[in-house]
C-alpha positions as CSV (number, residue, x, y, z in Angstrom):
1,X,41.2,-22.1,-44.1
2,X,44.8,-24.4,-44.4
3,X,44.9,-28.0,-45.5
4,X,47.9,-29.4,-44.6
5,X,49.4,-32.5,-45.7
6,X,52.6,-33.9,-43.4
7,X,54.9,-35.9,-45.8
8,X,58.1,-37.6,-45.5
9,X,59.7,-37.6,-49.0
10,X,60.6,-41.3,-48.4
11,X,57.2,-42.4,-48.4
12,X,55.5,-43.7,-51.4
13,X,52.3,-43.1,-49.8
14,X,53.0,-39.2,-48.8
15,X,54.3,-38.7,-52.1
16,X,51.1,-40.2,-53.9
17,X,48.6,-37.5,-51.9
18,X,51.1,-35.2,-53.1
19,X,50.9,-36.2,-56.6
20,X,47.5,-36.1,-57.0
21,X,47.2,-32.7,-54.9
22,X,49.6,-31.6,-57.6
23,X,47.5,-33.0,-60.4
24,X,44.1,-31.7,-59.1
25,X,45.6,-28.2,-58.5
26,X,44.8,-28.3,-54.8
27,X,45.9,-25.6,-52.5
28,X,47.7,-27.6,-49.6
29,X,50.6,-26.4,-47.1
30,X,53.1,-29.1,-47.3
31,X,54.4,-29.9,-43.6
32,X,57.7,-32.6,-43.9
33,X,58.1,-34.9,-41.0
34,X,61.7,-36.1,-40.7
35,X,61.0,-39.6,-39.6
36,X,65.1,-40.3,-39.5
37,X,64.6,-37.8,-36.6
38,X,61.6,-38.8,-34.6
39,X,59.5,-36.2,-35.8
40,X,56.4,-38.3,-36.3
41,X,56.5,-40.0,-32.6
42,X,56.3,-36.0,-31.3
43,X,53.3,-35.5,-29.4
44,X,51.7,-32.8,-31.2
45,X,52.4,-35.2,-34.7
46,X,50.2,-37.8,-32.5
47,X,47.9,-35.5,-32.0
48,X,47.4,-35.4,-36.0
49,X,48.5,-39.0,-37.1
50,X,47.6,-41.4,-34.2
51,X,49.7,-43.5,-35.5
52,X,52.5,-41.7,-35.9
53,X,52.8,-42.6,-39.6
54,X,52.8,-40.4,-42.3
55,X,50.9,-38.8,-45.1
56,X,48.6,-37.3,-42.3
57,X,46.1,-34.0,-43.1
58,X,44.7,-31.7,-40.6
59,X,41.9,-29.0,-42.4
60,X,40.8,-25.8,-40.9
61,X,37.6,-25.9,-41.2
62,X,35.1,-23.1,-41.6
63,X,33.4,-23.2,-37.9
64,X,37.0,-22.7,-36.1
65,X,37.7,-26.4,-35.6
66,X,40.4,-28.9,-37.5
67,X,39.9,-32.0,-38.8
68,X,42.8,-34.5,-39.0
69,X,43.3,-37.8,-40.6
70,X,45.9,-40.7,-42.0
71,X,46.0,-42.6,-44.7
72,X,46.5,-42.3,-48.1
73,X,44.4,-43.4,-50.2
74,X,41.6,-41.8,-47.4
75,X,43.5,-38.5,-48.0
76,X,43.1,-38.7,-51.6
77,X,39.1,-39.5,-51.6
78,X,38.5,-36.9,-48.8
79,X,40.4,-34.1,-50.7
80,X,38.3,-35.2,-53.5
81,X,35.2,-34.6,-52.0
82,X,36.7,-31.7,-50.2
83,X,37.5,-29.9,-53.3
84,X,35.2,-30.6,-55.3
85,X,37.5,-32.8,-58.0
86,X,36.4,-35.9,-60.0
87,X,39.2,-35.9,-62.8
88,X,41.0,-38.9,-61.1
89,X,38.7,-39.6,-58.7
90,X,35.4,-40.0,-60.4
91,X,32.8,-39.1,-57.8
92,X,29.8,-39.2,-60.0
93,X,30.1,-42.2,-61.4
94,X,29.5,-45.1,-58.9
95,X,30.9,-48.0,-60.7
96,X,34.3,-46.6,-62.0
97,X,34.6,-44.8,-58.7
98,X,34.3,-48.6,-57.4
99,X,37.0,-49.7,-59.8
100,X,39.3,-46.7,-58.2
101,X,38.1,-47.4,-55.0
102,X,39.1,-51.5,-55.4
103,X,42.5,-50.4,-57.4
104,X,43.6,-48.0,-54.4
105,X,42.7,-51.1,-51.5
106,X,44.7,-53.6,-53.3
107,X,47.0,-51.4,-54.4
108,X,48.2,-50.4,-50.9
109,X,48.4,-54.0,-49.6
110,X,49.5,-55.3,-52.2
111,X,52.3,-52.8,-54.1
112,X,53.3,-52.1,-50.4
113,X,55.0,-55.6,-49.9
114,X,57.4,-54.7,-52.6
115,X,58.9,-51.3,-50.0
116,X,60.9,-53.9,-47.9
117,X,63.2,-55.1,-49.9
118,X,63.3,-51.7,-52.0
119,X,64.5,-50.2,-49.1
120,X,66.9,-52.6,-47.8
121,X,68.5,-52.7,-51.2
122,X,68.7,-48.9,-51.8
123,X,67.8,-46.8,-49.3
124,X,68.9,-49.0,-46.0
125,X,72.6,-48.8,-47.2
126,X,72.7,-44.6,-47.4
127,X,71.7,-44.7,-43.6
128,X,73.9,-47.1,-42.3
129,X,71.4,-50.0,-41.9
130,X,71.8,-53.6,-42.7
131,X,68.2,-55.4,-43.1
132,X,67.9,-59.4,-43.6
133,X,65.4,-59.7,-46.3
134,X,64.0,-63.0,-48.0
135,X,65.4,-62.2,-51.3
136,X,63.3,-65.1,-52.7
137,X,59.9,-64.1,-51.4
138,X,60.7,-60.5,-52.3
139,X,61.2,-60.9,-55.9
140,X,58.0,-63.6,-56.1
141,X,55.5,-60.4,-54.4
142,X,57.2,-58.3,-56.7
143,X,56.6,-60.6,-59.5
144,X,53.3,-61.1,-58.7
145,X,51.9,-57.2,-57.7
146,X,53.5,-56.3,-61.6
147,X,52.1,-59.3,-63.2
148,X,48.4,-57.8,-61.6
149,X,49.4,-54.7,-62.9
């Protein structure tokens, strides 16, 4: 049996499934998708991530078959239960595992307003890209997501 997890090293949300797979000591194949070259609009990558977004997982399972899924923070509480790991994600205990659960939803709407500007400030440059962003706006989410924090 292979779980694979297919990361772009770009992605804040690929490289938190990889943390925690790291943290958790779980055995995963580590599959990057090159999105500067299309990889994730492939039709076998659609086959994995419909949306052609990445961190995906596909898991062979024990019966022959292979399940697949996107998302994060999904990845993370699946692998969880998968493997059998409560250290950061505490499965027995229904209220903190609430807390987690409440801290991971707002946390990916929320931090993930932030990643616009980020990237047109430091990352759009080193490809060639010049992005209009509302420099204004940008700082106040940022402000705001840290503040929460």
């Amino acid at each position: 049996m292979t779980t694979k997890i297919y990361t772009e090293n770009l992605s804040q949300p690929s490289r938190a499934v990889l943390a925690y797979c790291s943290l958790e000591n779980i055995p995963v194949e580590i599959v990057n998708i090159r999105i500067d070259k299309l990889e994730n609009r492939t039709p076998d990558y659609k086959k994995i991530s419909g949306t052609g977004k990445v961190p995906a997982l596909s898991d062979e399972l024990t019966d022959g078959t292979t399940f697949t899924m996107f998302e994060s923070h999904a990845i993370i509480r699946y692998l969880a239960d998968r493997y059998n790991k409560s250290t950061l994600y505490p499965r027995s205990n229904i209220q903190l595992k609430g807390i987690v659960d409440s801290y991971l939803d707002w946390h990916h709407t929320n931090t993930r307003k932030c990643a616009p500007y980020l990237f047109a400030l430091y990352f759009a440059p080193t490809f060639g890209l010049k992005m209009e962003i509302d420099e204004k706006k940008s700082l106040e989410e940022i402000r705001v997501a840290l503040s929460f924090i």
